[in-house]
Structure formats: structure tokens, C-alpha cells
C-alpha positions, -999 to +999 in steps of 0.1 A: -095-341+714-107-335+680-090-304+672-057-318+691-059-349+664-061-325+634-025-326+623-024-365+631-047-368+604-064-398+624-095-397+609-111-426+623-104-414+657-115-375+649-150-383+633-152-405+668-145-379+691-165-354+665-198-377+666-193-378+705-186-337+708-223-335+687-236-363+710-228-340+740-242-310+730-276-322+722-274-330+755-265-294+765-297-285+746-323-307+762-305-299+800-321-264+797-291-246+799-274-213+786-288-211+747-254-191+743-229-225+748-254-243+729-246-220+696-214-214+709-203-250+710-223-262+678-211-234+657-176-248+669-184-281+657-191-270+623-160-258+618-141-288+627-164-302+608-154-282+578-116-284+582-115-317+584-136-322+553-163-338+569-191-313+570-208-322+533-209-360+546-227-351+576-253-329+565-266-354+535-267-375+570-290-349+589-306-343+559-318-379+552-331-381+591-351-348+586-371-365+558-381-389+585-389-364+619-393-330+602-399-314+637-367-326+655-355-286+664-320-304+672-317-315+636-326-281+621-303-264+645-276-285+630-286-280+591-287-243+605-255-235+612-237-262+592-253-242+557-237-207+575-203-224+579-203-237+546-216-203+533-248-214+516-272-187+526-303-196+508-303-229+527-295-214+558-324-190+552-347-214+546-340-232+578-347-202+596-380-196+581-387-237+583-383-230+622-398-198+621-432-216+611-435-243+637-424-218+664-434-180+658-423-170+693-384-176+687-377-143+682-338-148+686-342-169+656-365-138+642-335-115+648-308-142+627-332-150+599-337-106+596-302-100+594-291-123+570-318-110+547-306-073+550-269-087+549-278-099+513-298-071+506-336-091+507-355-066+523-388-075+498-382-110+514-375-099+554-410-074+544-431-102+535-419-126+561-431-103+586-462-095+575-469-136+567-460-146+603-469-118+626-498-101+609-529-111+626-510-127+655-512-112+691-478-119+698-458-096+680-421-086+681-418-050+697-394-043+674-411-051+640-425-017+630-389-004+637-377-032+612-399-025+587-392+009+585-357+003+578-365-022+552-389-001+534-352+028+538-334+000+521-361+004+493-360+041+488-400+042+505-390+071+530-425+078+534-438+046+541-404+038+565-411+075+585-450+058+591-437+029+606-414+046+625-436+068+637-460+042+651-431+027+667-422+063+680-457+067+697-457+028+716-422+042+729-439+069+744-466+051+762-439+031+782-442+035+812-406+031+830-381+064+822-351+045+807-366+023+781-388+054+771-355+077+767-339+049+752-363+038+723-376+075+718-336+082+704-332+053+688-358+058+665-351+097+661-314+082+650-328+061+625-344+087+610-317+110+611-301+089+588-326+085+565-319+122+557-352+133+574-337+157+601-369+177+609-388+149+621-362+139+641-356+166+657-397+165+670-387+129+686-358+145+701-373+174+713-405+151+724-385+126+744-368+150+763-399+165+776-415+133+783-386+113+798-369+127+827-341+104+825-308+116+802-280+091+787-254+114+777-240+086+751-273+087+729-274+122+733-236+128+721-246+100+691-282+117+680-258+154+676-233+137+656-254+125+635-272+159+630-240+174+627-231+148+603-260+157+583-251+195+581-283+205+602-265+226+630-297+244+641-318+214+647-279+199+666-283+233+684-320+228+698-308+191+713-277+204+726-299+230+742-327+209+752-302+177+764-283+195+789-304+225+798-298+207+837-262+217+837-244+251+829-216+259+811-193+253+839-206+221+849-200+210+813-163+224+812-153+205+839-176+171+842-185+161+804-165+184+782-175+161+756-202+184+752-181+211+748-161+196+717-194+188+702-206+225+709-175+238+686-186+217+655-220+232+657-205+268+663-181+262+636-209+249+610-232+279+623-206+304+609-204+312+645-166+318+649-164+344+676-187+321+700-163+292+690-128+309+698-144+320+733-158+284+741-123+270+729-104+294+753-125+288+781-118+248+773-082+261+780-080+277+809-106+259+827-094+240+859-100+200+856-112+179+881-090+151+868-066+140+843-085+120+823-111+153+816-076+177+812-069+150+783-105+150+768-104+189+762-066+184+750-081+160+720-106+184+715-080+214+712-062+193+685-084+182+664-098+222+664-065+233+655-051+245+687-022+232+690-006+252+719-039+250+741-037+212+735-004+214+747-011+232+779-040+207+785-018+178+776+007+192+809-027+197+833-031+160+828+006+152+839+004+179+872-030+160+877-018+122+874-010+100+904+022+083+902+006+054+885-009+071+854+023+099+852+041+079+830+013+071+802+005+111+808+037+119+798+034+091+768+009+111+756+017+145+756+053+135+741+030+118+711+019+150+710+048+168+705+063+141+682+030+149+660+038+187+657+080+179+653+092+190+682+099+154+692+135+167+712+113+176+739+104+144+751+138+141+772+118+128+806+129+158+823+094+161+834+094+131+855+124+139+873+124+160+910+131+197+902+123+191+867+101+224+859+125+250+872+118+288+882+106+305+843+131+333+850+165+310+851+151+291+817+142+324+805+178+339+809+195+308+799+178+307+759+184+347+757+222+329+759+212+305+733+192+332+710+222+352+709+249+321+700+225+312+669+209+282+686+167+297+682+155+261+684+173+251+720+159+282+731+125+275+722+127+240+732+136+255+770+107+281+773+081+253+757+089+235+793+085+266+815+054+280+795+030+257+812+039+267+847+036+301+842+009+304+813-002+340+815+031+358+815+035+385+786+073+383+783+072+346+786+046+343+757+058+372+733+091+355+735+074+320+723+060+339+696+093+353+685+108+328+688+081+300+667+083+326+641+118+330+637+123+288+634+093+288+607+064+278+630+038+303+620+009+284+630+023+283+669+033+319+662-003+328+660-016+309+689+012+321+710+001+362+700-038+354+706-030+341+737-009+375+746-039+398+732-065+383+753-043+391+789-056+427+804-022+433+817-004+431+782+008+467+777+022+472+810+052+444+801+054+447+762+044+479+741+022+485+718+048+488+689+065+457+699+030+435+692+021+459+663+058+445+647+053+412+656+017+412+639+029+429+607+056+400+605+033+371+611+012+387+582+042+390+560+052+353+571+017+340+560+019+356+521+058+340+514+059+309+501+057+278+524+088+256+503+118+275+488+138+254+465+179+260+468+197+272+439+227+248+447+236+220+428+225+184+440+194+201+454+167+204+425+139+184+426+131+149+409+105+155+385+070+138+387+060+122+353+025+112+363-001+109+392-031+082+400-049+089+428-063+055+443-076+060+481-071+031+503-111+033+511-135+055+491-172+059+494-179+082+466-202+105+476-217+133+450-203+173+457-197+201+438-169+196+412-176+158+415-171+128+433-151+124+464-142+100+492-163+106+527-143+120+554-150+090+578-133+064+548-100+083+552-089+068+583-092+034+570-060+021+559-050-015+546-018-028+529-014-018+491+003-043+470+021-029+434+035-051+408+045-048+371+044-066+344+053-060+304+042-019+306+012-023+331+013-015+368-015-036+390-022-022+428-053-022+445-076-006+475-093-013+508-127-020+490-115-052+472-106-034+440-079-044+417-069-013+389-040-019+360-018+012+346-003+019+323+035+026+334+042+055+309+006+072+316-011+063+347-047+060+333-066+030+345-065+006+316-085-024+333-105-029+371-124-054+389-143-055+413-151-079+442-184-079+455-194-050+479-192-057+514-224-045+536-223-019+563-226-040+595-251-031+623-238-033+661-267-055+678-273-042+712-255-057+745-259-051+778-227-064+799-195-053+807-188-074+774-199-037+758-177-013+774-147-030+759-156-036+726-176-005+725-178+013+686-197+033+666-231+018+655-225+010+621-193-006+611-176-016+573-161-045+563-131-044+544-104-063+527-075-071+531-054-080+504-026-109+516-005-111+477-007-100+442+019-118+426+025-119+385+031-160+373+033-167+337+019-142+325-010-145+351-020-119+376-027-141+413-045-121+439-053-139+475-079-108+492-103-119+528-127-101+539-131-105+582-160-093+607-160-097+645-196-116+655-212-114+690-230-140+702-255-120+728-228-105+751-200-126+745-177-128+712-179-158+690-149-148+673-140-137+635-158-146+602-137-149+568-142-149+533-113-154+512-111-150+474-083-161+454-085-148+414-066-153+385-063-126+360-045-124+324-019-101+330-028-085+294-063-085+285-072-087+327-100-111+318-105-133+349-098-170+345-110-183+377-124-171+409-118-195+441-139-187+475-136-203+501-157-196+535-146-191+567-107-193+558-079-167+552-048-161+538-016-153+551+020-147+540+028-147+503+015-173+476+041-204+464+035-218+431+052-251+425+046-283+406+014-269+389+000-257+414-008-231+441-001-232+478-014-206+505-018-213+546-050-201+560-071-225+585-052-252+564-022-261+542-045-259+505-032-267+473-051-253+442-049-261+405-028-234+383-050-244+354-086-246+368-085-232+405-098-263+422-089-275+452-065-302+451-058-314+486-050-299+521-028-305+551-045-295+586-023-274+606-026-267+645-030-233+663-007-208+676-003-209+712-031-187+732-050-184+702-088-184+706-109-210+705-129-197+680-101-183+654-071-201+660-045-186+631-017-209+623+022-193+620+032-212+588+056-196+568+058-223+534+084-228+503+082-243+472+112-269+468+120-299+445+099-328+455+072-310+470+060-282+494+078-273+526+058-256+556+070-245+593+043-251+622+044-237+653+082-224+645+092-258+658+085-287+630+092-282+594+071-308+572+076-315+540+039-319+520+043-340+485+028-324+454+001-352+448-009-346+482 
């Protein structure tokens, strides 16, 4: 009822139903029941709390009752999540600890309190709260030598982290069930692969395996990627080796070819490239069990390079679909083909009865179309009838004639390894024919890749200057420099450029803002917001897990909603957002947002608003002296000093969640005031004074 009276601005009747809403879920609390709705349901609160405006009122409220019954756990629940919706982290912090005190055994609370401290980088802190509480007491956390290793990482004491993992690596040992051995044996070798310490992970590899008998192929898969990601192929080798020394080769190809895909980065790393071009074509030819496992080794195939084996894998998985999943098969291998530009193939003949017709009709029809000048039809009809018949030399020396002659060397290539490694090559093309076709690839491979024509109306524009600003870049140190990581490249986020006078402003994924000069390019000013923490996935076990499954560590970003230029003022609106879990259930999406004012000349910043738990969407109005954006709520700030001047509650999109309800409010700046659509069905009209 509360968040239904939000627009009404009632406020009588919302701090009514607000005060009854926190009435009822102390209730919740003392009935015993799920902790989960408790937080769930209070950490709602807040935020109504704090849209409404009320949530500074109530905690001097809480806070003057605390004074009275220190111990009441349902006041310092309140205090605890009010200060982390209002964003005041020190508070919040020392709630935690205040609770921590009077009940040692909470180690939910434990596991809060330690990853706000390593959110804000207080690992000194999270060190000696440990060792205060838990010390000489009996009952400690089974975790905590785990966590002080990776606070002492945080502090660049390797040594003193490896000891502490290392005694935490020895209780796993001692356990006595399979699983959680397995289990908490790799998760500590993992944490120390990061670290950089790959030798002494690879003994708690190594040691695990011998002394569990159970296998999780997911850890297994994670502890060589992050070997391989470390450059240490031998010690990836030795798990590899070790982790599926139950299966062979063929098992692998056709039950987890994961494994396989993994196998070809070490072999690749290794130098190993004649072991790596024999696993790949076994990955080929190999006969799947299903189509989701014919689509596994196709990925793999593509992201190796081999295009025309991923193909051929791609078509297994359509033969190998049921009538249900033939369609999205199809989707997938015409995504494919769209990737490589041969996007005309996807026609849906494929789906049709009689589709894929005898390879010798196709093959005389585009000897028709090779000789009327039409080499791209041609190959576009033996690309269909390939996959049917894919060890036939006249078949395949034509597709390599033919992806040469259209400028395809790269499928030209592919197409003549695949005819070397038949044993009946010679008796169906000779030896000179595939000694020509060789010496042309070769001669292919030395011209120049872009020929620019001689006619007029064709040359070139010419490029004045060049800045190269990645969308996200974690610098890290190489040969020749600096670069960005490889992981960072696939983050994209929207890049804003405006001008002003003879400067250029743009900006990046990592919440940085750069001015250029138009005529040069070089940087003349940047800033920075502050650096966003790698986030830590806290375990789950539920389905919850299997659909929101990622990697273990995760980066925050930002996303930059407008830059726009305003007398002589540079305006930038940038959130940052993170997805929270609640033990196995979602509790929705955090914000930060950050609105800055800049002189456009100088770049010296003016003011910096923050603002936590809102966002930003749409484009900035400025009107009447004063600055307008739609996030939780219709704000108004000052032009002049960035404070907040009043705001208009707005209500939800329809089927938005409970927990992060986004409004669809485009807004206008008009005579008389502010204009703003809700819910694309009522315009309101807000006055300037508020």
C-alpha cells in the first residue's frame, strides 16, 4: 500500500502503512521463520523509506531507543540496513561489529561485516577483527584461515597468506565425506593460483585428486583455466592428466568435449601444434551423441580458428536436433555464417523436405554457374552439399577453388587440409592439380589484403589523427608497455562524445572522463571516478545457481546515461549497478549514481552529486536554474551548487521487480516548469519551485 501511495504523495497515509509494514516484520522475526524474508522484506522497507524521504527521520528515532535497550537485535537490524541503503558504510560497519560482540556465533553476519571491509579495501580492519573475536574461542568459523589468507593477498603478504592457506588446505583433507574434501581441496588450490603461486597449487591439485575419489568436472575445468590463464601449461597439463585419467580420449570427444577445447589451449601454449591440429581434427569428425555436444566442439572450432570444421559441426547439430530444437539449430549455424559473410546462405532451405539434395546434381549445376561468371552462387550451392558428403576429393578441391577464387583464403586453406589428410586423395585429383592449388594459396597469402582503385570518386578519406580509448582497460605491464587484459575487451558500454570551443570530451567503461584537443587528439584533461572493486560470487546451492551461473569474480562498471555541454559547463550523469544475492535467491540491483559538473575549459570539477541506490536514465534537462534527471524519482538539482532541490516520486513499470522497479519517464523542460510522462499514459506537469 505504501509503494501504491507513492505518486499520491499522501504522506500521512504512507508513513502509516510504512510504520505498520516495520510493525509486521518484527513480527516475522520473532515467529522464527525464514531469516531470508526477514532481510528481504526489511531491506525493502529501507528503500521506501528512502524515496520517500523519510529514512533520516526514522533512524534519529531508532537511534534515540537504542540509547535506552542497547541489546534489542531488532533495533540494530534496522540501524543495519537503513546506514547500507543510505550508503554510510562506516556506520553500517560498526553495527556489524556492535552485533558481532554480543553474539560471536552469527556467522551470516561474520560473512556481511567481511565483505564490506574487503569491498572498501579494510583488510588491516577485517585481520584484526578476526583475530579479536575468534582467537582463543572454540567456536571458530571454518572458513577463517581461508579468509585471512586472502586478506593478508590483499596486503602483498604472499607468504604469510600461502601459511594460512595451507592450514586450511590440511583441515580439508582430514574431512571425512568425498565431496566437501574435493570441494574445499580446489577451492583453496584456486585461490592460490591466483595469487600467482602456481607450484603450490599444483601439489593441492595433485593431492586432492589422490585423496578424494570423487571428481566435479566444473572445478576441474575452473582450476585449468586459471593455470592456463597464468601461462603455466605444464602444471594445466599434469591436472588435465590427473582429473580425467578415468576417461579416454574417446569418452572425452563425445561426453565432455569441454575438456577437449581446454586440451587445445594447453597444446597451443606448449608450442605443441602438431598434437593440437590432430586433437582439433578428431573434434571434427567425431560422431556426437547429441546436438547440444555437436555445438560445444563447433564453439570450440571457432574460437581455434576453424572455421569450416565449425561449420560442419554447426550442420551435425541440425541432423541431430528433434523437431523442437531444429529451428534454434539452424539459428545458430546461420549466425555462424552471418559472422564469416556468407549470410545468403541462410535461405531455410535446410528445414524444408528434400532440402539437402544428391552432391552430384548441385555439383553440376555451379560448374553452370562457374562458367557464366557467377563463382559466389556456386560456392554458396556446394557449401550446402559439403556437409553431407564431407570426405569427397572433387567436392572439397572444388570448395577450395572456388574460396580462393572469391578472396576467401583462410577457407581456402581449411578446405586443402582437409583434402591432404584423405588416403584416397590421388586416385580423384592429381598430384599436379594440388601442387597448383598450393602454389596459389601461397602466392594469395604474400599480395596485399586491400587494393585501392585508381578511379575517380574512389580514394580514401584521409585520417588526421587517432586516440585510442578502450571501452574497459585493465592495464596490465608487457613488453613494449601497457595494455588492456584480454578478458576487458568484451566489455562494452555506451560512449558519449561532445564538443565544445576546440575540445572533444568522451569517456570509457571504467568511469573515466578524457578531453581532446579537436586538431591533435592528445588528452588535454581526465578524471577519474573512484575504482569500482572486483566482486566475489558467494556460493549457492539451488537451482537459483544454475541460471545465474558466472565466472567467480565479476567487475562492476559504469554506465554513463549523458554528457551534455551547458554554459560553458561539462554535465555528466554515470551509475555504477551490481546484482546482490541474498543466500539463493536475488535481492535485486544496487546503484550508485554520480552526477558531476566540469568547466568545460580548465576541466576543474565544480560539484560532485552521489546519490545511493538511484540511477539515471534518458538525457539530462536543464531548465529554470536547475537540473532535472528520472531515476527512482523525478530530482531537481541546483545548476549553481548541486544540491538537491526537491523530487517528485514516480511509480513502476509494469512487471517490474519488487526490488528494482525502473520508471519509463521520458521528461522536458517547458515554460512554467518541468514536464514528465509516467507509465506512457499520464503526462504531469512538475513546477520549478517544486
Amino acid at each position: 500500500m505504501a509503494k501504491f501511495l507513492m505518486p499520491s504523495q499522501d504522506s500521512a497515509r504512507i508513513e502509516f502503512f510504512l510504520r505498520q509494514a516495520l510493525s509486521g516484520v518484527r513480527l516475522v522475526n520473532q515467529s522464527g521463520r525464514s531469516s531470508y524474508r526477514y532481510r528481504a522484506m526489511v531491506k525493502e522497507m529501507m528503500r521506501l523509506l528512502s524515496q520517500s524521504g523519510r529514512l533520516s527521520r526514522f533512524i534519529a528515532s531508532w537511534q534515540k531507543r537504542l540509547k535506552a535497550t542497547p541489546d534489542q537485535l531488532h533495533l540494530l537490524s534496522l540501524l543495519r540496513f537503513a546506514y547500507e541503503v543510505k550508503g554510510d558504510h562506516d556506520k553500517y560497519q560498526a553495527i556489524l561489529v556492535h552485533i558481532l560482540q554480543r553474539r560471536p556465533d552469527e556467522h551470516s553476519l561474520l560473512s556481511a561485516l567481511l565483505f564490506s571491509y574487503e569491498t572498501y579495501g579494510k583488510y588491516k580492519e577485517a585481520i584484526a577483527l578476526l583475530n579479536k573475536l575468534y582467537k582463543h574461542s572454540t567456536n571458530k568459523p571454518k572458513d577463517m584461515a581461508l579468509r585471512l589468507g586472502d586478506f593478508y593477498v590483499h596486503l602483498g603478504r604472499k607468504k604469510m597468506a600461502l601459511a594460512y592457506w595451507k592450514k586450511h588446505f590440511a583441515g580439508c583433507l582430514k574431512l571425512f565425506s568425498q565431496y566437501p574434501k574435493f570441494r574445499c581441496g580446489f577451492t583453496v588450490g584456486d585461490r592460490v593460483v591466483l595469487a600467482g603461486m602456481t607450484q603450490q597449487a599444483l601439489h593441492m591439485y595433485t593431492s586432492t585428486l589422490k585423496a578424494s575419489s570423487y571428481r566435479s568436472d566444473y572445478q576441474i575445468r575452473r582450476a585449468l583455466r586459471f593455470l592456463i590463464a597464468k601461462k603455466d601449461f605444464a602444471a594445466a597439463l599434469k591436472v588435465f592428466e590427473r582429473g580425467t585419467s578415468r576417461h579416454s580420449l574417446h569418452y572425452l570427444l563425445t561426453h565432455k568435449v569441454q575438456y577437449i577445447g581446454i586440451l587445445a589451449k594447453i597444446y597451443k601454449g606448449m608450442g605443441r601444434a602438431k598434437k593440437r591440429r590432430t586433437l582439433l581434427a578428431e573434434l571434427v569428425w567425431n560422431n556426437y551423441a547429441s546436438h547440444w555436444g555437436a555445438q560445444r566442439a563447433a564453439r570450440i572450432l571457432r574460437e581455434a580458428g576453424y572455421t569450416i570444421g565449425a561449420e560442419y559441426c554447426y550442420w551435425q547439430a541440425l541432423w541431430r536436433s528433434g523437431n523442437t530444437a531444429r529451428i534454434g539449430s539452424y539459428r545458430n549455424l546461420c549466425h555462424f555464417w552471418h559472422m564469416q559473410g556468407l549470410g545468403r546462405l541462410c535461405d531455410g532451405e535446410a528445414l524444408r523436405p528434400g532440402g539437402l539434395t544428391d552432391w552430384k546434381s548441385r555439383f553440376s549445376l555451379a560448374k553452370e554457374l562457374m562458367k557464366k561468371g557467377h563463382p559466389q552462387l556456386a560456392l554458396f550451392m556446394l557449401r550446402k552439399a559439403w556437409p553431407k558428403n564431407p570426405k569427397e576429393p572433387k567436392l572439397l578441391y572444388t570448395l577450395a577453388k572456388l574460396s580462393l577464387r572469391v578472396g576467401r583464403e583462410d577457407d581456402a586453406r581449411q578446405f586443402t587440409e582437409l583434402l591432404a589428410g584423405l588416403p584416397t586423395l590421388h586416385q580423384h585429383v592429381s598430384r599436379k592439380r594440388m601442387t597448383q592449388l598450393r602454389r596459389r594459396l601461397r602466392s594469395k597469402q604474400r599480395k596485399a589484403v586491400v587494393k585501392v582503385s585508381s578511379r575517380r570518386g574512389t580514394r580514401l578519406g584521409r585520417l588526421r589523427w587517432s586516440a585510442y580509448i578502450p571501452s574497459f582497460c585493465t592495464p596490465s605491464k608487457r613488453k613494449g608497455g601497457e595494455r588492456c587484459k584480454q578478458d576487458d575487451k568484451v566489455i562494452r558500454c555506451e560512449r558519449h562524445v561532445v564538443s565544445f570551443g576546440k575540445r572533444l570530451y568522451t569517456n570509457d567503461c571504467r568511469g573515466r572522463l578524457f578531453a581532446l584537443g579537436q586538431q591533435s587528439g592528445k588528452v588535454r584533461w581526465s578524471y577519474a571516478l573512484p575504482v569500482l572493486p572486483y566482486r566475489k560470487e558467494l556460493p549457492v546451492s539451488s537451482s537459483f545457481q544454475n541460471r545465474f551461473k558466472t565466472a567467480p569474480f565479476y567487475r562492476q562498471f559504469y554506465w554513463i546515461a549523458d554528457m551534455k555541454i551547458h554554459k560553458q559547463a561539462l554535465y555528466v550523469a554515470a551509475f555504477s549497478s551490481r546484482f546482490e544475492r541474498v543466500r539463493d535467491w536475488g535481492a535485486g540491483f544496487h546503484e550508485m549514481l554520480h552526477i558531476l559538473k566540469f568547466s568545460a575549459k580548465t576541466g576543474k570539477l565544480l560539484w560532485h552529486y552521489k546519490s545511493k541506490g538511484d540511477f539515471a536514465l534518458g538525457r539530462l534537462q536543464f531548465g529554470h536554474g536547475l537540473l532535472t534527471y528520472r531515476g527512482r524519482t523525478y530530482k531537481a538539482l541546483s545548476l549553481a551548487t548541486g544540491k538537491t532541490q526537491w523530487e517528485y516520486p514516480l511509480a513502476g513499470g509494469f512487471g517490474g521487480w519488487l526490488f528494482d522497479e525502473k520508471p519509463l519517464a521520458p521528461q522536458l523542460a517547458v515554460d512554467g516548469g518541468f514536464v514528465v510522462s509516467v507509465l506512457g499514459r499520464w503526462l504531469l506537469k512538475v513546477d520549478p519551485k517544486g
